[in-house]
N, C-alpha and C positions, 0 to 999 in steps of 0.2 A: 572711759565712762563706765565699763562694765565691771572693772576689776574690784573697783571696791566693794561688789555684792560675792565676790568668787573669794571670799578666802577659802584657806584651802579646810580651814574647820569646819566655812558651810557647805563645801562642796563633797566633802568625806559624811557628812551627817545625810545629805541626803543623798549619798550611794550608799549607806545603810541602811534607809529609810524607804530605797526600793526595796533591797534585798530584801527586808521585814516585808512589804507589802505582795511580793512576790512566790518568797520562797519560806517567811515565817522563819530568818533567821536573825537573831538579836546578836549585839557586837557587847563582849563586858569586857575591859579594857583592864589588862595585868600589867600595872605598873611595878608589882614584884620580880616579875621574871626581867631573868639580866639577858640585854642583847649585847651584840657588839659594837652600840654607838646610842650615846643619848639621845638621840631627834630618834630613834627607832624605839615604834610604838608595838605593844604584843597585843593580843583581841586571842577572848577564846568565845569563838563561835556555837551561838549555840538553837534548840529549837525542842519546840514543847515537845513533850513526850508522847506517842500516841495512846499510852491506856492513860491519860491523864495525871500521871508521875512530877517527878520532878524533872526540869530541862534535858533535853540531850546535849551532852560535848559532841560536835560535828566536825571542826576544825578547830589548830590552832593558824590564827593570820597575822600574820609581820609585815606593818608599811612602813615600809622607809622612802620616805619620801626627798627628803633635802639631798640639794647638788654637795659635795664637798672634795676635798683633795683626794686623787687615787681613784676614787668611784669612777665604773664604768661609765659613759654614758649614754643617754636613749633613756629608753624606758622596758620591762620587761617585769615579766611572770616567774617566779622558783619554784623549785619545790622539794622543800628540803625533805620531806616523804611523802608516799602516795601514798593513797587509800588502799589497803587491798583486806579481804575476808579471810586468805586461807592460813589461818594464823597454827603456828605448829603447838604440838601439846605441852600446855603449864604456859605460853606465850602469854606477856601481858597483852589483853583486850587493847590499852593504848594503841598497840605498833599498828591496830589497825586505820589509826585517822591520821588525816593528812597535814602536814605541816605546810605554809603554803605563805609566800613572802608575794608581795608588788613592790617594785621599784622604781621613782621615778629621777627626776632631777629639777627640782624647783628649787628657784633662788630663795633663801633663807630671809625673810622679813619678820616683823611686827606688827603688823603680822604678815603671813607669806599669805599674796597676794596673786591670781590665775590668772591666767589669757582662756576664753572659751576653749582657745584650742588643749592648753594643759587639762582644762577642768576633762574636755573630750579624753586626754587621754588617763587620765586616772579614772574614768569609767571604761574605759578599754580594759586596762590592765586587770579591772574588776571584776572584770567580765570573763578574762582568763582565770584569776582564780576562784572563780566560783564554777569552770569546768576541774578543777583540781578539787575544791573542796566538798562539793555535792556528790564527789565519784561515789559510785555503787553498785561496783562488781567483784568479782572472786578475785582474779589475780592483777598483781600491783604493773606489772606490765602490759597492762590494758585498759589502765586507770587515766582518768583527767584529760592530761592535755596527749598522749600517746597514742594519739589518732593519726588518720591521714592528712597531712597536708591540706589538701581539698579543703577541710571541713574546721580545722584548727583556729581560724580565724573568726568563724563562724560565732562561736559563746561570745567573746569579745566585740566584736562589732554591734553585734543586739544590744549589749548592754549599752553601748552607746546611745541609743533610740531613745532609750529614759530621760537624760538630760535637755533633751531638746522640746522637751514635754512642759504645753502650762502646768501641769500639776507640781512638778517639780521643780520649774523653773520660778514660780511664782512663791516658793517657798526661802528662795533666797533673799538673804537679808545684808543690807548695807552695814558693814564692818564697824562703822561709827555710830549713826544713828536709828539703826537696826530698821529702814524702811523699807520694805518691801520691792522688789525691781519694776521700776516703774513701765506701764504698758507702752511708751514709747520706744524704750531699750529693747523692749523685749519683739517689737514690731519690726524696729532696726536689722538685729537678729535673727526674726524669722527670715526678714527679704536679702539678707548676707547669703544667708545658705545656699542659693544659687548661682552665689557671684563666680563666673571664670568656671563653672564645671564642666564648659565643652572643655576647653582648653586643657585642666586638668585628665577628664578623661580620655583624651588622646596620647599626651605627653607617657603618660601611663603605658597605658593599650601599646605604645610603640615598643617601652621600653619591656615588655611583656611578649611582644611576638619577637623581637631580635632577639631575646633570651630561649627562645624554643627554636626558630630557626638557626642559634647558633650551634646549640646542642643536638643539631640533628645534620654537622656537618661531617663528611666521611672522611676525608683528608685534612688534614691541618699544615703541612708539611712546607708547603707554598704559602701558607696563609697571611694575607697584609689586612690588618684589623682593619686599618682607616678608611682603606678602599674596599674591604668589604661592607661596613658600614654604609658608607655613600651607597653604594647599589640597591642594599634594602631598603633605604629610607623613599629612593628610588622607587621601586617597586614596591612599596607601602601607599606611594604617592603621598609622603607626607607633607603638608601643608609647611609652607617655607616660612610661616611666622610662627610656628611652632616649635620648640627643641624638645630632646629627648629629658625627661627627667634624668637619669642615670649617662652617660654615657657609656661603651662598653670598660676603658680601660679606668674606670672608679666606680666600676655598677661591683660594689660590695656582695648584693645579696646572691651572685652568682659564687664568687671566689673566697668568700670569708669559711663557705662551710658550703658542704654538698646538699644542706636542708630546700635549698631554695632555688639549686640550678633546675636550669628549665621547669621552674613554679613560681617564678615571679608574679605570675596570674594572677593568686589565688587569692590576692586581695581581693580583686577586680568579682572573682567566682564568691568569695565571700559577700560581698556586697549584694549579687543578686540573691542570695540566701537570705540575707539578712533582713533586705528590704521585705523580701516574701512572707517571712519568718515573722515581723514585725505585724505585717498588714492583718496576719492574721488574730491580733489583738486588736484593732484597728474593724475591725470587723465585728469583733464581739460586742464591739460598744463600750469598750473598757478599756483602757492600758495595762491596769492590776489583774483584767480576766482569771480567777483562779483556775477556773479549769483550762484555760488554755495555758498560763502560767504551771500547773501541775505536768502540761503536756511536753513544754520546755524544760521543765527538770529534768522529766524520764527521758526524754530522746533526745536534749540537746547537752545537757549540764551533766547527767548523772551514767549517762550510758559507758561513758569512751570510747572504747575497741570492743566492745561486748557485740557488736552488730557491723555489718558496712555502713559506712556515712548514706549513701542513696537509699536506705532502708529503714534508716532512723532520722531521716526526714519526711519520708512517706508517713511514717507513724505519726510523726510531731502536726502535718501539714494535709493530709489524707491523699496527698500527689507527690507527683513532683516539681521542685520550684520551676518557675516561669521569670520570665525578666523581666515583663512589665511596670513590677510594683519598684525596682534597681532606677530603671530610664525615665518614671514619675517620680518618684524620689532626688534625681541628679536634675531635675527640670530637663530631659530629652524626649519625654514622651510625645507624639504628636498628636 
């Protein structure tokens, strides 16, 4: 019932349409420049000038959206250059902005057609690259997404918050006879969101602490995975109608790349960020809040590695986050 209001044209327009309400960035759409595949769209990002000029170039952005042969799969952020200011003498001005791709894998229709969950994550990936394209610091290795672990997930997850908003949500339009999402869909949807999130966030949580307690083993020499697994789950006391998301010998995000051994968390740590991060929009009595929206650029989007992540949410947030707003969010609070 949902999908025919999710094409993926109305759901790219209005993750522009935050970003303009947000961040005051406009998408112009270069169907000159040649990619390396036709379903890949080019955008040169851009935003008023401050002495009142003509536009700024801020980014250029690459979605390539469609699943096809060979393509990785998942979903993911690039960045074919980063921002940086320390440009060497006679440099062209360009090399300083960032070139910055989203990649997803959606099945190709007539039109291509979402599940909430894709529209979710093509404001994910939106949401990374607008920590790539807003960057605004001196050196290019400190730029965008070249932060800590901790916090990486952090621009990405907020941008999520948007779609799940009447304001936005109510902008969608049915694919055929262009009606508006009816307030019972959208009712439907608000009381989904808490469907199964104990459950989820255990399965999780589990697979999050065996990932830290295994990286903090001193011998491996003896080591029998299966039965060490039974004992933590053990000592987890993990609920027996529960399984682990990951198991250890196919949990990827440990063994694909050292980005994510013992950080499996940081979803989990993103999420109480995020929800915090959020409320304080939520607060203002606005979603678009400029000036808290202005506070999100400087300390969440535009900073990088220019600061520690605990120091550039202090700025953003006047604390430090707290959980509560994560566990009212997942429906746990009590």
């Amino acid at each position: 019932e949902l999908k025919p209001y999710l094409s993926l044209e109305a759901v790219t327009a209005a993750a522009f349409e935050v970003s303009s309400k947000l961040f005051g960035l406009k998408y112009v759409e270069r169907p000159d420049i040649q990619t390396y595949h036709p379903d890949v769209k080019t955008y040169e990002v851009r935003e008023a000038s401050a002495d009142g000029g003509d536009d700024k170039l801020v980014a250029i952005f690459i979605h390539d959206n469609m699943a096809r042969p060979f393509k990785a799969s998942g979903a993911w952020m690039s960045e074919y250059r980063g921002q940086k200011k320390n440009l060497g003498a006679g440099e062209d001005p360009v090399n300083s902005l960032p070139i910055i791709s989203n990649n997803n894998n959606f099945a190709k229709g007539q039109p291509t057609l979402l599940s909430f969950d894709d529209a979710t994550t093509l404001f994910h990936e939106f949401g990374h690259a607008h920590h790539g394209m807003l960057s605004d610091v001196t050196f290019r290795r400190l730029a965008g997404t070249n932060v800590l672990t901790d916090f990486v997930e952090l621009p990405s997850q907020l941008m999520e918050h948007w779609l799940k908003q009447p304001e936005v949500l109510s902008r969608l339009k049915h694919h055929e006879t262009g009606e508006a999402l009816p307030q019972k869909l959208l009712d439907q949807l608000n009381a989904a969101q808490l469907f199964n999130e104990g459950f989820n966030t255990i399965e999780y949580t589990a697979c999050a602490l065996l990932d830290q307690t295994m990286h903090m083993q001193q011998d491996y020499s003896a080591f029998d995975l299966s039965e060490w697994e039974t004992s933590e789950l053990a000592r987890l006391d993990m609920p027996r109608g529960i399984i682990m998301r990951h198991r250890p010998t196919h949990f990827q995000h440990l063994f694909t790349s050292s980005q994510y051994a013992a950080g499996y968390y940081v979803y989990l740590w993103a999420e109480v960020l995020d929800a915090d991060a959020f409320d304080a929009f939520k607060e203002a009595g606005d979603v678009f809040d400029p000036e808290v929206a202005r506070r999100a650029r400087a300390h969440i989007y535009a900073a990088g590695s220019s600061q520690a992540p605990d120091q550039l949410f202090r700025l953003f947030r006047g604390r430090d986050p707290v959980i509560e707003p994560m566990l009212k969010k997942k429906g746990l609070a009590v």
